[in-house]
C-alpha positions in Angstrom: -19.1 -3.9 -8.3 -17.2 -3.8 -5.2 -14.0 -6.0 -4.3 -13.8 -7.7 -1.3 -11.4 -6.5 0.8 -8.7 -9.0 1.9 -6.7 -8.9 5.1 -3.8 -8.1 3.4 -5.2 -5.2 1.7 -6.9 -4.0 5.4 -3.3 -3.9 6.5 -1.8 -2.4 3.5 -4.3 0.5 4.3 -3.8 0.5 7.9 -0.1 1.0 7.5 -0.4 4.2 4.8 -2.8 6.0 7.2 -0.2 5.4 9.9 2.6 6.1 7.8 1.1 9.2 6.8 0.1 10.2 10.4 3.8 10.4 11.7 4.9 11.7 8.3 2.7 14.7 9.5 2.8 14.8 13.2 7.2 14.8 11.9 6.7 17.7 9.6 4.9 19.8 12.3 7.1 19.1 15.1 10.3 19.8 13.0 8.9 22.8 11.7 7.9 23.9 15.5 11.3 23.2 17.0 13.5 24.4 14.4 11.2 26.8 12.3 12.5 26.0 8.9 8.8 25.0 7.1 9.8 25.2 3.6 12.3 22.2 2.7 10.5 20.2 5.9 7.4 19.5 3.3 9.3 16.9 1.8 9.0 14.1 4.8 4.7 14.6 3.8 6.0 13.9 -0.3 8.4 11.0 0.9 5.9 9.3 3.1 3.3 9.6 -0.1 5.8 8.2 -2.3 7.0 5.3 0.2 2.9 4.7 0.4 2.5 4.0 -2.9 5.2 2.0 -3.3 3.4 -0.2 -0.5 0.1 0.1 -2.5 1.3 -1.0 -5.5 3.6 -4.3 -3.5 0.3 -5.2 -1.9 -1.3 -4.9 -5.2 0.8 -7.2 -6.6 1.0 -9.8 -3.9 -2.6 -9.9 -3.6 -3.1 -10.9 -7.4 -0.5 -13.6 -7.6 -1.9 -15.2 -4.7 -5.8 -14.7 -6.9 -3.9 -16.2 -10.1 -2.1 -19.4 -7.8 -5.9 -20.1 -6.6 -7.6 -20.2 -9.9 -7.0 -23.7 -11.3 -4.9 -24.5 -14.2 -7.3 -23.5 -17.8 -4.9 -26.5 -19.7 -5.8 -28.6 -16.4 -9.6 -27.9 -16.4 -8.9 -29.1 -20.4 -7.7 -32.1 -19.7 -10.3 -32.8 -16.9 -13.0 -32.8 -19.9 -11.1 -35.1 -22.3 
């Protein structure tokens, strides 16, 4: 089953991709100008690391705001009574 995609989450995405775009486009310009490759290759791990953290804050937000829009179960109890 397929979960619908929230703005939030649409944004979330949109901001990795990006994020990763210049993390790239930074690693290939440094390692043009100066010519040092090797220890350049950590902006790419950095930028994958700062996306996850994004990921998983988006995550999170995204699911507290599906558990505050569920009603109460001791709520929907006393509604029967």
């Amino acid at each position: 089953m397929e979960e619908k995609r929230t703005k939030a989450k649409i944004i979330c995405d949109a901001i990795c991709g990006l994020l990763m775009l210049v993390a790239v486009a930074v690693y290939v310009v440094v390692g043009i100008c100066s010519n040092v490759w090797h220890p350049t290759w950590v902006i790419i791990v950095g930028a994958a690391i700062v996306c996850g953290v994004i990921g998983i804050v988006c995550d999170t937000v995204s699911n507290i705001k599906k558990v505050e829009e569920q009603p109460n179960v001791q709520e929907q109890k006393d509604d029967n009574k």
